[in-house]
C-alpha positions as CSV (number, residue, x, y, z in Angstrom):
1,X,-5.1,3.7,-54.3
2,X,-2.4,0.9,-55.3
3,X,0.2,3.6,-55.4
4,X,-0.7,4.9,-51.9
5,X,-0.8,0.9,-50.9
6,X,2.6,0.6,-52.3
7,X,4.3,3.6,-50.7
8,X,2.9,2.7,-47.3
9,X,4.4,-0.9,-48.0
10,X,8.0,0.6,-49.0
11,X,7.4,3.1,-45.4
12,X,6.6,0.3,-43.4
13,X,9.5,-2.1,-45.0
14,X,11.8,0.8,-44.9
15,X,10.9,1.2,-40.6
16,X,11.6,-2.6,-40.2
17,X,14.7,-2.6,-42.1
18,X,15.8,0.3,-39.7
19,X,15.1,-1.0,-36.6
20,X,17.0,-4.6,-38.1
21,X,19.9,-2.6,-38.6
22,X,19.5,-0.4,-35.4
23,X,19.2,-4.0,-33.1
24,X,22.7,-5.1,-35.4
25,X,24.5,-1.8,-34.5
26,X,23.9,-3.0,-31.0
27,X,25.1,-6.7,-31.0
28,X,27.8,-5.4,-33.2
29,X,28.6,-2.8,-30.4
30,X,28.2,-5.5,-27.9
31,X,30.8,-7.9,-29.7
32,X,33.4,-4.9,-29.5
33,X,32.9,-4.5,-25.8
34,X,33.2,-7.9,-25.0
35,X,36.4,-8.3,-27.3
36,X,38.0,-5.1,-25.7
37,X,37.5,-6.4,-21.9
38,X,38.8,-9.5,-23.5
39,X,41.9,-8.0,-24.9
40,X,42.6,-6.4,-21.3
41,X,42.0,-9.2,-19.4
42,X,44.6,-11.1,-22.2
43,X,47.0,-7.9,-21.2
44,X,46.7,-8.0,-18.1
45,X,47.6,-11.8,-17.4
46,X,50.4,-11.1,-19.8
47,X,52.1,-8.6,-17.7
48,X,51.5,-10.6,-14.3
49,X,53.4,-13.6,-15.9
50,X,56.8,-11.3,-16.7
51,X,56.2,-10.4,-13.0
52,X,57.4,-7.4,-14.1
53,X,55.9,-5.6,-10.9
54,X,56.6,-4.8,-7.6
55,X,54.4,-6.8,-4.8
56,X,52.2,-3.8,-4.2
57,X,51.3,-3.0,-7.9
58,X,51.0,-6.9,-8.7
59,X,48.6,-7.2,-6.0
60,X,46.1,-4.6,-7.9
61,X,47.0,-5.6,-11.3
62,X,45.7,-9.3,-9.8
63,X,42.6,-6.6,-8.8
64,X,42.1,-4.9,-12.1
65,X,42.1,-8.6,-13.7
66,X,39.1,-9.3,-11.7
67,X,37.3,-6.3,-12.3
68,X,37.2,-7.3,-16.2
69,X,36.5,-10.7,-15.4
70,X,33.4,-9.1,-13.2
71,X,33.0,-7.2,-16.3
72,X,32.3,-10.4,-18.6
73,X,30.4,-11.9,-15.5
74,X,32.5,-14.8,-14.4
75,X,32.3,-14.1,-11.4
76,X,34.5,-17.3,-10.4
77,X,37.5,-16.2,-12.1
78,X,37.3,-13.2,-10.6
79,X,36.9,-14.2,-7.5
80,X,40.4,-16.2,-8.0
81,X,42.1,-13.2,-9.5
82,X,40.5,-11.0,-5.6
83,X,42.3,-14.0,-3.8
84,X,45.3,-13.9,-5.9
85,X,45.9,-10.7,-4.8
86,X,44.9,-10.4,-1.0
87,X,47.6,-13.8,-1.2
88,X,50.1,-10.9,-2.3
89,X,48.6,-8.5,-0.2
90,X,46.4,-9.1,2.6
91,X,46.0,-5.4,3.7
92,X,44.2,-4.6,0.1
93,X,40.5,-3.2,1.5
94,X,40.0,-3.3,-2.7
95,X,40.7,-6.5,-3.1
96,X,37.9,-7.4,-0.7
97,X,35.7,-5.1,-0.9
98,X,35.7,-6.5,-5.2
99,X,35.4,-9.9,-4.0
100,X,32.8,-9.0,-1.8
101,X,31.1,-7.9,-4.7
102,X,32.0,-11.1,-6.7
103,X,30.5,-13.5,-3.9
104,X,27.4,-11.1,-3.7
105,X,26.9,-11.5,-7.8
106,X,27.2,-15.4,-7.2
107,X,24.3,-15.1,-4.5
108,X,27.0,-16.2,-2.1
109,X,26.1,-13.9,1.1
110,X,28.2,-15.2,3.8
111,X,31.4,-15.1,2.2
112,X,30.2,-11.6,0.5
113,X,29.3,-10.0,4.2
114,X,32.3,-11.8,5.4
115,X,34.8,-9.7,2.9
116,X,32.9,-6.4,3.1
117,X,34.1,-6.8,6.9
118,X,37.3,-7.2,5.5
119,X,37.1,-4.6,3.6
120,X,36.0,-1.8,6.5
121,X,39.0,-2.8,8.5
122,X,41.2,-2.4,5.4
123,X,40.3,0.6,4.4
124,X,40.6,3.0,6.6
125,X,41.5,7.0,4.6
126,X,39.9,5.4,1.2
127,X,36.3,6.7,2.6
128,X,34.6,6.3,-0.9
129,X,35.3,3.2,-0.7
130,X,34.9,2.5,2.9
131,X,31.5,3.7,3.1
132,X,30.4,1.6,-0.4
133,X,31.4,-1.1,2.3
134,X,29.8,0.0,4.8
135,X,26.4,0.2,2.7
136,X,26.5,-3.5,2.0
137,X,27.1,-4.3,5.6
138,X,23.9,-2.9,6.1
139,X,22.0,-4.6,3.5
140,X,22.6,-7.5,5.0
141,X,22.1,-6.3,8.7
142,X,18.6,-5.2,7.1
143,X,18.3,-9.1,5.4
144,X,18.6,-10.3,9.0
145,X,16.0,-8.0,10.4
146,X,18.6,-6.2,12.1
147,X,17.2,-2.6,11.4
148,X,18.8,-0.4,14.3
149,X,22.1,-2.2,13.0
150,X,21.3,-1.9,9.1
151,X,20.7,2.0,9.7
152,X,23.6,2.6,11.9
153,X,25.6,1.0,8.5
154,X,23.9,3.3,6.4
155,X,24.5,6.3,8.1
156,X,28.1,5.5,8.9
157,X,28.4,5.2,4.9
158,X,26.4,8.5,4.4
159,X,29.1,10.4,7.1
160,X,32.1,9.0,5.1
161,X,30.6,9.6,1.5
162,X,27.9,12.4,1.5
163,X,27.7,11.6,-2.3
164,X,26.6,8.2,-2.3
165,X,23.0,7.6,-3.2
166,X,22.2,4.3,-2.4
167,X,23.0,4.8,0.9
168,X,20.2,7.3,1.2
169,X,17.8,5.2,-0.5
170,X,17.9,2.5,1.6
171,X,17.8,4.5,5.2
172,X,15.0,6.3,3.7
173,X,12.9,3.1,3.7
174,X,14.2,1.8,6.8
175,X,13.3,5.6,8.4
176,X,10.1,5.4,6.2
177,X,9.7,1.2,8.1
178,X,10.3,2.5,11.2
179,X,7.3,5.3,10.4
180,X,9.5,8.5,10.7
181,X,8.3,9.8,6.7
182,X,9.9,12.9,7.2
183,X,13.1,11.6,7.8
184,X,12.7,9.4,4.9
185,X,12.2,11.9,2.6
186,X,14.4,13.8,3.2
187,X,17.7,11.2,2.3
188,X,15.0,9.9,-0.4
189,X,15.1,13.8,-1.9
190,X,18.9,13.5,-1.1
191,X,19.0,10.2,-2.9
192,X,17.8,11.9,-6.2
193,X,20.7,13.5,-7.3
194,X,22.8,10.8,-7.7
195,X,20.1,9.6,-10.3
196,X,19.4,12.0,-12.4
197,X,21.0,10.5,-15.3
198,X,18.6,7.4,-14.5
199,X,14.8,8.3,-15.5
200,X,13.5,5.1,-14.5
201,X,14.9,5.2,-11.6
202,X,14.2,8.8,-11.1
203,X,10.5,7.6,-11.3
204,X,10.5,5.2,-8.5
205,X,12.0,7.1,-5.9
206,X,9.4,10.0,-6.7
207,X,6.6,7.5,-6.6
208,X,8.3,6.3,-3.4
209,X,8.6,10.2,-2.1
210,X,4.8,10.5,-3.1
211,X,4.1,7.6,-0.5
212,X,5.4,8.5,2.5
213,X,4.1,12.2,1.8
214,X,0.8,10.7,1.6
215,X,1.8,8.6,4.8
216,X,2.0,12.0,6.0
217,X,-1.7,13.2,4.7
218,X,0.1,15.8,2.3
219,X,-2.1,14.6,-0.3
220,X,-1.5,17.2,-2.7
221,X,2.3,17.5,-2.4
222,X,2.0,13.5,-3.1
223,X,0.2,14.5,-6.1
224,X,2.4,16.3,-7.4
225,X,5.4,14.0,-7.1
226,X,3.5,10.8,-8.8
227,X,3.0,13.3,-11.5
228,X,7.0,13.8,-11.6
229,X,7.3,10.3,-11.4
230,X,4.6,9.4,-14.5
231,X,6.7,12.4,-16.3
232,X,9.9,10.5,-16.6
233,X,8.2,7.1,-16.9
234,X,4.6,6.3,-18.3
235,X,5.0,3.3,-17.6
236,X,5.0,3.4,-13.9
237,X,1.7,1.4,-12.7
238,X,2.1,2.1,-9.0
239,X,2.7,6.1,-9.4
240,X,-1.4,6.0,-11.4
241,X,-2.8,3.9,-8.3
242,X,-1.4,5.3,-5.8
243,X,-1.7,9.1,-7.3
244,X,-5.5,7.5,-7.8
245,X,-5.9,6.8,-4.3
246,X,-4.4,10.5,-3.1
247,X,-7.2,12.2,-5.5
248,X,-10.1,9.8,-3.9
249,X,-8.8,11.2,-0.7
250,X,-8.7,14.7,-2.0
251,X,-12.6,14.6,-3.3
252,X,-11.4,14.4,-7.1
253,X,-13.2,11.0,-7.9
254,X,-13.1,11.3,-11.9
255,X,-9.1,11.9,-11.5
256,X,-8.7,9.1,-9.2
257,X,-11.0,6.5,-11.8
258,X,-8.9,8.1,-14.3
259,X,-5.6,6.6,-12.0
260,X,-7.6,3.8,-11.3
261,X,-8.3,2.6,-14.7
262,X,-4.9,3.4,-16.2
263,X,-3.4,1.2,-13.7
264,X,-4.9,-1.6,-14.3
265,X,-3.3,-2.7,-17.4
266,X,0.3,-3.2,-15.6
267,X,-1.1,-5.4,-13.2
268,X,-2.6,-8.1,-15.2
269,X,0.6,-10.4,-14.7
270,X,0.0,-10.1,-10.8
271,X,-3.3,-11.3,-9.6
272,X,-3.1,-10.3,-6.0
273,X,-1.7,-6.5,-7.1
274,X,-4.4,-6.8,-9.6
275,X,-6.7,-7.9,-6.8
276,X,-5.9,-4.9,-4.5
277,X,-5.9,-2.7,-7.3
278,X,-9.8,-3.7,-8.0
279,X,-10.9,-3.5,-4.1
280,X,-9.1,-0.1,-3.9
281,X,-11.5,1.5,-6.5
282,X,-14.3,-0.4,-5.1
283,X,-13.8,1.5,-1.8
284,X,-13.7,4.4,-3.2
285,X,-17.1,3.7,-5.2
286,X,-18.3,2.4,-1.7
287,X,-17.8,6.2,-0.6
288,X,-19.3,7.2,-3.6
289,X,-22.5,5.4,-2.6
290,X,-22.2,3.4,-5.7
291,X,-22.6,0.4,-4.4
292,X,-23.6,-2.1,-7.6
293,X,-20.1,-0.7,-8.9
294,X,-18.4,-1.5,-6.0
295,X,-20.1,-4.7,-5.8
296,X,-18.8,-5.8,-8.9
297,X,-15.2,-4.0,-8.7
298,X,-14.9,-6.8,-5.3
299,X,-16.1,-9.5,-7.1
300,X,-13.5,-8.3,-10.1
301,X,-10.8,-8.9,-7.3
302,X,-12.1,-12.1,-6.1
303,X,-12.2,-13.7,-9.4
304,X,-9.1,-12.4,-9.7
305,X,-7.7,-13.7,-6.8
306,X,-9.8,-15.8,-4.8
307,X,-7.3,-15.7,-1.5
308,X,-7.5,-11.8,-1.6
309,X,-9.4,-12.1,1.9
310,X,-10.5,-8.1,2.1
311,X,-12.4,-8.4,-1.1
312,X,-15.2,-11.1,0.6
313,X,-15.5,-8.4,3.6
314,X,-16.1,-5.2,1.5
315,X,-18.0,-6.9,-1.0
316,X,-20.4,-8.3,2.5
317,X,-20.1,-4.5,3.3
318,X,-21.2,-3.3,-0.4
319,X,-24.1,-5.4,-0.5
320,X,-25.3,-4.1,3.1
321,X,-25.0,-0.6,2.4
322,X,-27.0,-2.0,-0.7
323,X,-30.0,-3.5,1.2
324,X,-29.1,-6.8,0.0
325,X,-28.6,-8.2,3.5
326,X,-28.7,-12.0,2.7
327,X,-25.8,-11.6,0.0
328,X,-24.0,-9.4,2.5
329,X,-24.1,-12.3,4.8
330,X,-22.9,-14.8,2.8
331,X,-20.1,-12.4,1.8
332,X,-18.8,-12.3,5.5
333,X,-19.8,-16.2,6.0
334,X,-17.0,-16.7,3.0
335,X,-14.4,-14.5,4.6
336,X,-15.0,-16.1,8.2
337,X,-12.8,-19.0,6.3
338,X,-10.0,-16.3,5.4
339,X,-9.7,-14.9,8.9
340,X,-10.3,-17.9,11.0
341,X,-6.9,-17.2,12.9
342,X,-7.7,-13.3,13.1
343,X,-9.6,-12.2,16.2
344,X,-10.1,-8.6,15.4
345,X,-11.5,-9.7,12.0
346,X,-13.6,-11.9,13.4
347,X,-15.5,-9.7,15.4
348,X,-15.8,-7.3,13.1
349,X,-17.2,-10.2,10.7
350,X,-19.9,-11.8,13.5
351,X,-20.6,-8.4,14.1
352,X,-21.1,-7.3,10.5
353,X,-23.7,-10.2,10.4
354,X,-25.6,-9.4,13.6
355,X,-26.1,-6.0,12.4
356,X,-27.9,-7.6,8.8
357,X,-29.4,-10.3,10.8
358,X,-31.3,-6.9,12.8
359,X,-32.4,-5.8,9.3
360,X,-33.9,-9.2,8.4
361,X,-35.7,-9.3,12.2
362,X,-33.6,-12.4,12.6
363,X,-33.0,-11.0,16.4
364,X,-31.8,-14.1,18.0
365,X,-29.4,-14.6,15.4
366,X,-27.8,-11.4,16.3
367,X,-27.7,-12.1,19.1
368,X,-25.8,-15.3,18.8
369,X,-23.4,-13.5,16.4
370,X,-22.7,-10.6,18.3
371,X,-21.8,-13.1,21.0
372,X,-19.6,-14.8,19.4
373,X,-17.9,-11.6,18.5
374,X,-18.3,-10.7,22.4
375,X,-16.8,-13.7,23.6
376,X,-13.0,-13.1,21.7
377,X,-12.9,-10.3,24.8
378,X,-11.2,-7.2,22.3
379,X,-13.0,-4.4,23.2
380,X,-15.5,-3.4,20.3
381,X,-18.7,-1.7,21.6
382,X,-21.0,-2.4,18.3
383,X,-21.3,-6.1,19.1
384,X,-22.6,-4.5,22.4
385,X,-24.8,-2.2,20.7
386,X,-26.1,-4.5,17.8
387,X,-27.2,-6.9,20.9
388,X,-28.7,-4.5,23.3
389,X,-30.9,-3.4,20.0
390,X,-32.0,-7.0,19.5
391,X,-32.7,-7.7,23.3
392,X,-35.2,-4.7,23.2
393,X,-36.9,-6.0,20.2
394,X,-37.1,-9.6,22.3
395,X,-38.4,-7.8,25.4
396,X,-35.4,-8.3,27.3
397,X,-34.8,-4.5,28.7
398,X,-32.9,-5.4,31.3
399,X,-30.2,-7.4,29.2
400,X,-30.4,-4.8,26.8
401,X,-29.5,-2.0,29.2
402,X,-26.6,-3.9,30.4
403,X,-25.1,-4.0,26.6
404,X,-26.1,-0.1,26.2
405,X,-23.8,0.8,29.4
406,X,-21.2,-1.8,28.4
407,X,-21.2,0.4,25.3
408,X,-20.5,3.5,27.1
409,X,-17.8,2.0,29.0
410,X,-15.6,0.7,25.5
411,X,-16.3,3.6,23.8
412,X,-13.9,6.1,26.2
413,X,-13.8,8.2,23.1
414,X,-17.8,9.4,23.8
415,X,-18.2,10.5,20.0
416,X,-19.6,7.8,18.2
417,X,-23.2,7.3,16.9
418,X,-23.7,4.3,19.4
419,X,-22.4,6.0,22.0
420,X,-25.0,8.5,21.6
421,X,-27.8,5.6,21.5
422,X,-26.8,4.2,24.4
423,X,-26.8,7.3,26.2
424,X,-30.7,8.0,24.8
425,X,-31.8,4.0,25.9
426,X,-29.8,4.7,28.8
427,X,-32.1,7.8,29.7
428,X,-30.1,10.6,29.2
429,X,-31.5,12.0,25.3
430,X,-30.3,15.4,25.7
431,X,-26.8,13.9,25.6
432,X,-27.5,11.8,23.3
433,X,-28.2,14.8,20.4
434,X,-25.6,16.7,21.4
435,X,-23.3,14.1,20.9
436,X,-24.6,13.5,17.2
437,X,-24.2,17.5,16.8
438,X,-20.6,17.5,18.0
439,X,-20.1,15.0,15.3
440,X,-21.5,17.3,12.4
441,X,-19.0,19.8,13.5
442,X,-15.8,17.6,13.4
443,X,-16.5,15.6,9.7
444,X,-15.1,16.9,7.4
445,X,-15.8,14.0,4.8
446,X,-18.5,14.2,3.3
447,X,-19.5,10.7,3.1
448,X,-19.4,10.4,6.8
449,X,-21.2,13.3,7.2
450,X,-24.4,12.1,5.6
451,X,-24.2,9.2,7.7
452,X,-24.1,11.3,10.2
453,X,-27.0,13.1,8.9
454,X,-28.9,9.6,9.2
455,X,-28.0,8.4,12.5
456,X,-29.3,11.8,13.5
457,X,-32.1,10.8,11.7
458,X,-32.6,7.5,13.1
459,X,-32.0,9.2,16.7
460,X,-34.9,11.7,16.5
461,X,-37.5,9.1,15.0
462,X,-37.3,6.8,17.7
463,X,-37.3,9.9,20.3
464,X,-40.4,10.5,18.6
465,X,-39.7,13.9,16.8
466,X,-40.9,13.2,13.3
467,X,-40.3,17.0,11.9
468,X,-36.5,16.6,13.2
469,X,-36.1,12.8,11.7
470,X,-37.3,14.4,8.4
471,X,-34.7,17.1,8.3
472,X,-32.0,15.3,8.3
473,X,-32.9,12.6,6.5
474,X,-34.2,14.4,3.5
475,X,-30.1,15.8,3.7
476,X,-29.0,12.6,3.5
477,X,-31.2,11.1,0.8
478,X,-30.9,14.2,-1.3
479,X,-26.9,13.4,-0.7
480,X,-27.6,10.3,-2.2
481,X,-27.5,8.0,0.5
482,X,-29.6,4.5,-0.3
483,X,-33.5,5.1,0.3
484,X,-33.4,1.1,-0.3
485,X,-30.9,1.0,3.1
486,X,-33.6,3.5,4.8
487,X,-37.0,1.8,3.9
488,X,-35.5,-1.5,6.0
489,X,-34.7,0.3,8.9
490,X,-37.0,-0.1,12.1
491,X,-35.5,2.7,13.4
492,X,-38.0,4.7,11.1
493,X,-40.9,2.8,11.8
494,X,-42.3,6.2,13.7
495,X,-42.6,8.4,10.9
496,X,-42.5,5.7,7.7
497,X,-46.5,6.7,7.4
498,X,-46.1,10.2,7.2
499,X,-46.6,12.1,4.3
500,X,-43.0,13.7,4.3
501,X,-41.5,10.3,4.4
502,X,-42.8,9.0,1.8
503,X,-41.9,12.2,-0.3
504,X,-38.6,11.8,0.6
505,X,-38.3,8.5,-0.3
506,X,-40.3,9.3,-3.4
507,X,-37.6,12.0,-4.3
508,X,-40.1,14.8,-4.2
């Protein structure tokens, strides 16, 4: 046992002593760089003092000098040695263009777009060169917001050199800003080649690819290039969530935990990525109809985060699917003070709460919510519907009416589930189920389709057609949608004393 200790001692000391001697190979290497540039730059400034040259070649030698200083980052001195030589020659494109460089490295953006100017007017049949300045011109078009400008640089830099990556890159994002994705990846897929040699890099730009493909709903193409991208680097957190996302899309929910979970980890320095991360796998539990989970995934990202505003709403939302209509309130209370200069949240929030307040019989208070979301005047027929449903509870039919046609006036899609209520309080429930059918026959998630399955549900209970009701809610319960959720709905009060609800309920 001692001799085993011993010989793992020597292995380990013998590993630490290489990787010493590996790290000193490096600084050593390092010294010998630095001592080389130095011993050019010495050279250099040598041969300038004989002024042994002719005004053209001093004015590049004055270039070259700058370039090494560049090299050793003093950026200062180089920028003298650039202006030394435009002083010799002021037609040298070079010269700016480098000093352009030098004023960028310094952070220095004026006088850096300023001499990249320079530099396209100067050098005109050097197209490499021209269209490196033209690429910088546009980053600093696209620092200004100037995006029709920025892409007009980039693409001028692309006609004059066809080889030059960066250029790519960056109209791919402004193609992929301005929402034309297949545009974008096509110079990001362009862009590639001129990184091969660069895995890391190589990585992003797939993970980037994999995002605007999924911008595009090619879910599985996007797939398959975060996979690339987690090939060349393992270390890439955004290609796991976002591949993660794509399979939760895709119906492969133990792949996209799998993403989930293994992203996690390289977002631990960033609360509010961290915070995102944790809401997106809630969502998807929240499709899973795994409520408690999601529950506690959005109160993950609120303790992580407490600004993270989403979180409060589908944590509110979480806990209503859930039945647990108090805590979903004070969920959306809490997020009121997030969005209080956000109309459209706003209503979705007072909204959100009239709907619980209708579970908890509080029917005046949904209707004070649901008027408040009214009053912000953005069309949204559910604070309409949510209303008319607690005016008929109240005895107030003829308000309610009014809210059921307002209903089928801001709905001018005629497909959704309160559409086709209105349409049965309204006096027309024919309609009404064949809108609820249509539905089935356009979902193609399946989540939606089993609340589809209980709207249809709800529908034929309060027509009064308790064999109908029980059909389609025994295909969403079995589906696992919350028998909790279903027990506090009025809508069921017709056929909550049969025998076949309560075996539903029961499972049986």
């Amino acid at each position: 046992m001692r001799k085993l200790i011993f010989v793992l001692l020597i292995t380990a000391v013998c590993g630490v002593l290489n990787k010493a001697s590996a790290q000193n190979q490096s600084i050593t290497d390092s010294i010998k760089r630095v001592r080389a540039t130095q011993q050019r730059i010495d050279d250099i400034t040598l041969a300038l003092k004989n002024n042994g040259t002719q005004i053209t070649g001093k004015a590049n030698m004055y270039v070259f000098l700058g370039n090494e200083e560049v090299t050793l980052k003093h950026y200062g001195k180089a920028i003298i040695d650039y202006s030394n030589a435009l002083a010799v020659n002021p037609n040298l494109g070079l010269a700016y263009l480098s000093r352009g460089d030098a004023y960028r490295f310094q952070k220095d953006f004026q006088k850096a777009e300023a001499d990249y100017k320079h530099a396209v007017d100067h050098l005109n049949g050097d197209n490499i060169n021209q269209g490196i300045a033209y690429y910088y011109l546009g980053m600093f078009a696209l620092k200004a917001k100037q995006f029709d400008k920025a892409m007009a640089d980039d693409s001028v830099a692309i006609a004059l050199n066809p080889n030059y990556a960066p250029a790519y890159r960056a109209r791919a994002d402004l193609y992929g800003f301005k929402g034309k994705f297949q545009l974008a990846i096509n110079d990001i897929s362009v862009a590639m080649y001129g990184y091969q040699n660069n895995p890391i890099l190589l990585s992003s730009l797939l993970t980037t690819r994999g995002d605007l493909k999924r911008d595009l709903k090619q879910y599985k193409e996007a797939i398959n290039d975060y996979s690339l991208a987690l090939k060349l680097n393992q270390n890439n957190g955004h290609a796991y969530w976002n591949q993660a996302a794509c399979y939760n899309v895709n119906g492969d929910y133990q792949l996209a935990f799998d993403g989930y979970n293994k992203a996690i980890p390289f977002f631990k320095n960033s609360p509010s990525a961290l915070a995102r991360l944790y809401d997106d796998r809630a969502l998807m539990e929240m499709g899973l109809q795994k409520y408690r989970e999601a529950i506690a995934d959005d109160s993950l990202a609120i303790l992580t985060d407490t600004s993270y505003a989403a979180a409060y709403i589908n944590k509110g939302n979480a806990h209503a699917q859930n039945a647990d209509y108090k805590q979903s309130n004070e969920d959306f209370e809490r997020a009121i003070l997030h969005f209080r200069n956000n109309k459209f949240a706003l209503v979705f929030i007072y909204t959100s709460i009239g709907h619980n307040n209708y579970f908890l019989n509080e029917y005046q208070n949904v209707i004070d919510n649901c008027s408040k979301a009214i009053a912000f005047n953005i069309p949204n027929w559910n604070s309409y519907f949510e209303r008319g449903r607690a005016y008929l509870k109240l005895n107030n039919k003829e308000l309610a009416i009014n809210d059921f046609k307002q209903v089928m006036v801001v709905d001018t899609s005629k497909q959704s589930a309160e559409y086709a209520f209105a349409l049965f309080y309204t006096g027309n429930p024919d309609k009404a189920v064949e809108v609820m059918q249509n539905s089935f026959l356009k979902t193609t998630n399946s989540f939606v389709l089993l609340g589809d399955y209980y709207n249809m549900a709800c529908l034929f209970s309060i027509m009064n057609k308790p064999e109908q009701a029980e059909i389609y809610l025994k295909k969403c319960i079995d589906g696992g949608y919350n028998k909790k959720y279903a027990l506090t709905d009025s809508d069921f009060d017709n056929i909550k004393n049969t025998e076949e609800f309560k075996n539903i309920i029961a499972g049986k």
